[in-house]
N, C-alpha and C positions, 0 to 999 in steps of 0.2 A: 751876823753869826747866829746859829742857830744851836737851842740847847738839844744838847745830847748828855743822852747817864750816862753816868761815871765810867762804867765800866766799859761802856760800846765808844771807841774813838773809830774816827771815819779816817780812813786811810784812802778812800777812793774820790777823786774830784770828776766830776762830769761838768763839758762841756758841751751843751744840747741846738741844737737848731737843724734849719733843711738844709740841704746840697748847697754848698753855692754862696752861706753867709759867711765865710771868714773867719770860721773853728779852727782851720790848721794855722792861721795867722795866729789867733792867741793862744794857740797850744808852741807855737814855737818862740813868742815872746817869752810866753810864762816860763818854758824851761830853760833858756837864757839868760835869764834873771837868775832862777834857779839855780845857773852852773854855780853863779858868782858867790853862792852863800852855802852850798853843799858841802858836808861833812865827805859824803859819800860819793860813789860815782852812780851816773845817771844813764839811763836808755830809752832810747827812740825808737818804734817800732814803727813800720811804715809802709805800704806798698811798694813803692819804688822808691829811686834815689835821688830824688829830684829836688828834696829839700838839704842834701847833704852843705851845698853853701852858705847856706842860711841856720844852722845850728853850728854853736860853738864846739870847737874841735877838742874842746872834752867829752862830748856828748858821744857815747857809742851808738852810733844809726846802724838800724839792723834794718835790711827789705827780706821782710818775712815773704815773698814770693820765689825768696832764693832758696828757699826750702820745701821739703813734698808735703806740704801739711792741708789735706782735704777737708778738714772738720773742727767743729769748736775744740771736742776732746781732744784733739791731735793741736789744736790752739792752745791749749790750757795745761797740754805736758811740756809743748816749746819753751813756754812763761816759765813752767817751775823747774824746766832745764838751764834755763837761761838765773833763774836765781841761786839755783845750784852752784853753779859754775864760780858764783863773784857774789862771797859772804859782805860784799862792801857796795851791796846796790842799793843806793839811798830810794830812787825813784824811777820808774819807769814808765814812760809818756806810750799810748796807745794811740795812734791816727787813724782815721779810715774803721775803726775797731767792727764794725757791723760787718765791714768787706773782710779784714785783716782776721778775723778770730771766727769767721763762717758761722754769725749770729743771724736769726732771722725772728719774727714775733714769735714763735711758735718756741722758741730754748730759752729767749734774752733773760727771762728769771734765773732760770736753771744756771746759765753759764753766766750770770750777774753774782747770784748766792755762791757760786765757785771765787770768782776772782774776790770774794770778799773773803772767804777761806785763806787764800792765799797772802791775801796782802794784809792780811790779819797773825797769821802763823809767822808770815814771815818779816814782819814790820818794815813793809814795801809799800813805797807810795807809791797809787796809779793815776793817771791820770789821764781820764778818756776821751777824744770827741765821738761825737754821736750823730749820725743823720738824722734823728728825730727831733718835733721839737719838745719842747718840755713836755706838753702835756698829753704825747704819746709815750712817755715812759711810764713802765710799771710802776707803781707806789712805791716799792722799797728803795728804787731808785730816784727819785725826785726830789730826795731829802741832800741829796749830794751831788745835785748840780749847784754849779760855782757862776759860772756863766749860760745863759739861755741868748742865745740870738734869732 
């Protein structure tokens, strides 16, 4: 564990590595576990629906492709639509987020310093996989990977 002041809690967990190591496998362990001991209700965001057998049927899975959302900003008002909606959302799992939230090296700060707005304001856990590996993430990010594969 790593120290953080008092005041800055990390609400965000990053899951980091390349295409192809086994990120959405511990992102789907990890929120399975998670149903078990949730205060709150939980969400799965996803490109398609192909993990829906494999997350506990508490778990709301949402395939953000069912929606017209071209762009990070149009990414990051679904997210605060989506916490709108359900004052009882403990956490929210991000898969694919690079693909799913139309990040590219050129914003990933910008709409990084956002979702921490968010899940700061709104005392929402995130928790991301990433096609990068650690040590292509920006610095502000690095501190809140959980997992590196």
């Amino acid at each position: 564990m790593r120290a953080h002041h008092k005041e800055e809690i990390t609400l965000i967990q990053i899951i980091a590595g390349s295409k192809g190591k086994g990120k959405t496998k511990v992102l789907i362990e990890k929120v399975n576990k998670e149903v078990n001991v949730a205060k709150g209700n939980i969400v799965y965001l996803d490109k398609n629906n192909k993990r829906i057998h494999e997350l506990s049927n508490k778990i709301r899975l949402i395939n953000v492709t069912d929606y017209p959302i071209d762009n990070h900003d149009e990414f990051l008002g679904f997210l605060c639509g989506i916490i709108s909606c359900d004052h009882d959302i403990e956490s929210i799992y991000l898969d694919s987020f690079l693909t799913i939230a139309f990040v590219s090296e050129d914003n990933i700060e910008q709409v990084y310093k956002k979702l921490e707005q968010i899940a700061n304001h709104f005392k929402v856990n995130l928790c991301i996989s990433i096609s990068l590996n650690e040590d292509q993430l920006p610095d502000n990010m690095k501190k809140n990977v959980i997992v590196s594969l």
